[in-house]
VMD Tcl script that draws the C-alpha trace (Angstrom):
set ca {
  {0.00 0.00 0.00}
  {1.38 3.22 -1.11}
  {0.21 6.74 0.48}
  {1.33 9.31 -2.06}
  {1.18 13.78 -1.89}
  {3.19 16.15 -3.22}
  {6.53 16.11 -1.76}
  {6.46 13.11 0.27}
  {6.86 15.56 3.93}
  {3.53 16.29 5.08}
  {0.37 14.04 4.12}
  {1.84 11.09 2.74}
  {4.66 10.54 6.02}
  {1.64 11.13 8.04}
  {-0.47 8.85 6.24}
  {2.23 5.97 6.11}
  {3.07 6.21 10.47}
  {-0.93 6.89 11.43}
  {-2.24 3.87 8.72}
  {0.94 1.44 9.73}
  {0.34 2.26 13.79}
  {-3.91 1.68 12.99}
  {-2.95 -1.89 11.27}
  {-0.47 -2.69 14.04}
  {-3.01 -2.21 16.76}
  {-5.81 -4.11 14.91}
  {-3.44 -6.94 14.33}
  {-3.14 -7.13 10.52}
  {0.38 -7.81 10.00}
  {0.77 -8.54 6.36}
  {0.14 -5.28 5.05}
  {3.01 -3.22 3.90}
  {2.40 0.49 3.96}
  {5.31 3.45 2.71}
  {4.86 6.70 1.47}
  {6.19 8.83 -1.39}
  {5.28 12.23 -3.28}
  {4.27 12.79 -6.65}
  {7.97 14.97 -6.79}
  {11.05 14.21 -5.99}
  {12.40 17.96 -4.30}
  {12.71 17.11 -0.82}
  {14.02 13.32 -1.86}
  {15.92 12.10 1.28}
  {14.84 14.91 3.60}
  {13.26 13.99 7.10}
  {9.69 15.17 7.12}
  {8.28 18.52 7.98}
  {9.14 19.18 11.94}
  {5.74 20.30 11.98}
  {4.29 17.38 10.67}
  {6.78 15.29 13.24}
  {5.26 17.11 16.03}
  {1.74 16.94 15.42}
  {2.74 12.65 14.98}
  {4.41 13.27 18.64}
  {1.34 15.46 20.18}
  {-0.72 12.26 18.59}
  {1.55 9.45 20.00}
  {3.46 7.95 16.83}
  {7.10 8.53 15.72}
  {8.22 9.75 12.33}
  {11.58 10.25 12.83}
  {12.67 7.45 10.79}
  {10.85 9.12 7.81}
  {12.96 10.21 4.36}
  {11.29 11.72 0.99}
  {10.99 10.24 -1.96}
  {9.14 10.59 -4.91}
  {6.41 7.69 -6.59}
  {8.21 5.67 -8.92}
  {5.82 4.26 -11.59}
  {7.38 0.95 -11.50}
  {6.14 0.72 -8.06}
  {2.41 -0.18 -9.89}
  {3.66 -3.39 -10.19}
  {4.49 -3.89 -6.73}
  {1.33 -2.48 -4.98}
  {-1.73 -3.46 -4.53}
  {-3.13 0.00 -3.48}
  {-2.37 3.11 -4.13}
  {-3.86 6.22 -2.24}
  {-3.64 9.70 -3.10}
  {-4.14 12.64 -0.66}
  {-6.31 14.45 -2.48}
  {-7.74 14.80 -6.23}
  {-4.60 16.48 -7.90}
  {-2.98 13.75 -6.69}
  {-4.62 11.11 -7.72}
  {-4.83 12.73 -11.44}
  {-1.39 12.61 -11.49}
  {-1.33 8.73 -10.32}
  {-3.91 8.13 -12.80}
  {-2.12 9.31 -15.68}
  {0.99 7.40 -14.71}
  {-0.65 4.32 -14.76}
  {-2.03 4.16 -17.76}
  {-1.69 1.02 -19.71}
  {0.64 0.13 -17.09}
  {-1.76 -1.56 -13.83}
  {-4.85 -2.80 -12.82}
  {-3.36 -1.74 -9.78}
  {-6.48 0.26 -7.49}
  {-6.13 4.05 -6.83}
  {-8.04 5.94 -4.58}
  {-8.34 8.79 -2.54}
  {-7.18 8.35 1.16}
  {-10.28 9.95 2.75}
  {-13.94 10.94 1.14}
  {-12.55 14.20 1.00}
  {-9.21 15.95 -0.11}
  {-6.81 16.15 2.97}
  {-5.79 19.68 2.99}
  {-1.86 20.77 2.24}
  {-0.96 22.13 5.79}
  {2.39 23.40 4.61}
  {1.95 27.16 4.02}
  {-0.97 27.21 7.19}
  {-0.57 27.64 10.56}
  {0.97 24.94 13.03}
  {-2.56 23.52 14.35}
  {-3.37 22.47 10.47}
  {-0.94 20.13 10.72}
  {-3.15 18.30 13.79}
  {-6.33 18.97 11.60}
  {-4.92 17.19 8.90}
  {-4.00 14.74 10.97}
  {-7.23 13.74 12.34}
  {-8.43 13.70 9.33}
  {-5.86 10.80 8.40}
  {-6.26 9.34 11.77}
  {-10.73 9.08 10.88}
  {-10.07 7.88 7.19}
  {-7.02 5.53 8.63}
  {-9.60 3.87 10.81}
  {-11.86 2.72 7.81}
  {-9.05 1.65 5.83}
  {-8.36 -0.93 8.98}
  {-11.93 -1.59 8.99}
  {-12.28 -2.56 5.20}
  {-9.01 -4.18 4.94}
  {-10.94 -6.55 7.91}
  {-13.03 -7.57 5.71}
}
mol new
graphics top color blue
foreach p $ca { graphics top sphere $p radius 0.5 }
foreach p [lrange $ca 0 end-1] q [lrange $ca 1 end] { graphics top cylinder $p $q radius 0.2 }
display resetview
């Protein structure tokens, strides 16, 4: 499973540690989630340290977190793919074409806001949100 924004700091690193931590607790085991943006400028950076704190405020640890951007190759190697919000799973879209019957999706019902140029406490918004739409991933993955 693949959890893919922009540039792999914000959403997506939140996405990966919140979904992995939900899967962990509900004892699913064989599902491999990782993260990566749909650009490659912060490739090898840690993630946003306000993005890190909001994960600490919450409980999880993202320290281990680098960047990296989607590689389409990876289509062949997932069986899910979920985008952050609409523009990003446009972009997905068009990269698979003719390549996957691989499924891509939108993380939550609704876009997850870009926190980046907001204030501190959108980066805990945002995270919620992840945390709500992480839960029903667990839930339909139980099924």
């Amino acid at each position: 499973m693949e959890v893919v924004c922009t540039g792999n700091i914000c959403r997506s690193p939140i996405g990966e540690v919140v979904l992995r931590a939900k899967l962990a607790e509900a004892g699913i085991s064989d599902v491999v989630v990782t993260s990566s943006g749909t650009g490659g400028w912060h490739e090898g950076d840690p993630m946003d340290p306000r993005a890190a704190a909001a994960l600490r405020r919450h409980g999880y640890d993202g320290r281990a977190h680098r960047a990296r951007a989607f590689d389409r190759a990876w289509f062949d190697e997932r069986d899910l793919v979920l985008a952050m919000d609409a523009g990003h799973l446009a972009a997905l879209t068009r990269q698979a074409r003719g390549r996957t019957d691989v499924p891509i999706s939108l993380f939550a019902d609704a876009d997850v806001p870009d926190p980046y140029y907001g204030p501190d406490a959108g980066f805990d918004a945002v995270l919620l949100q992840i945390a709500k739409a992480a839960d029903e991933w667990v839930a339909r993955l139980r099924t």
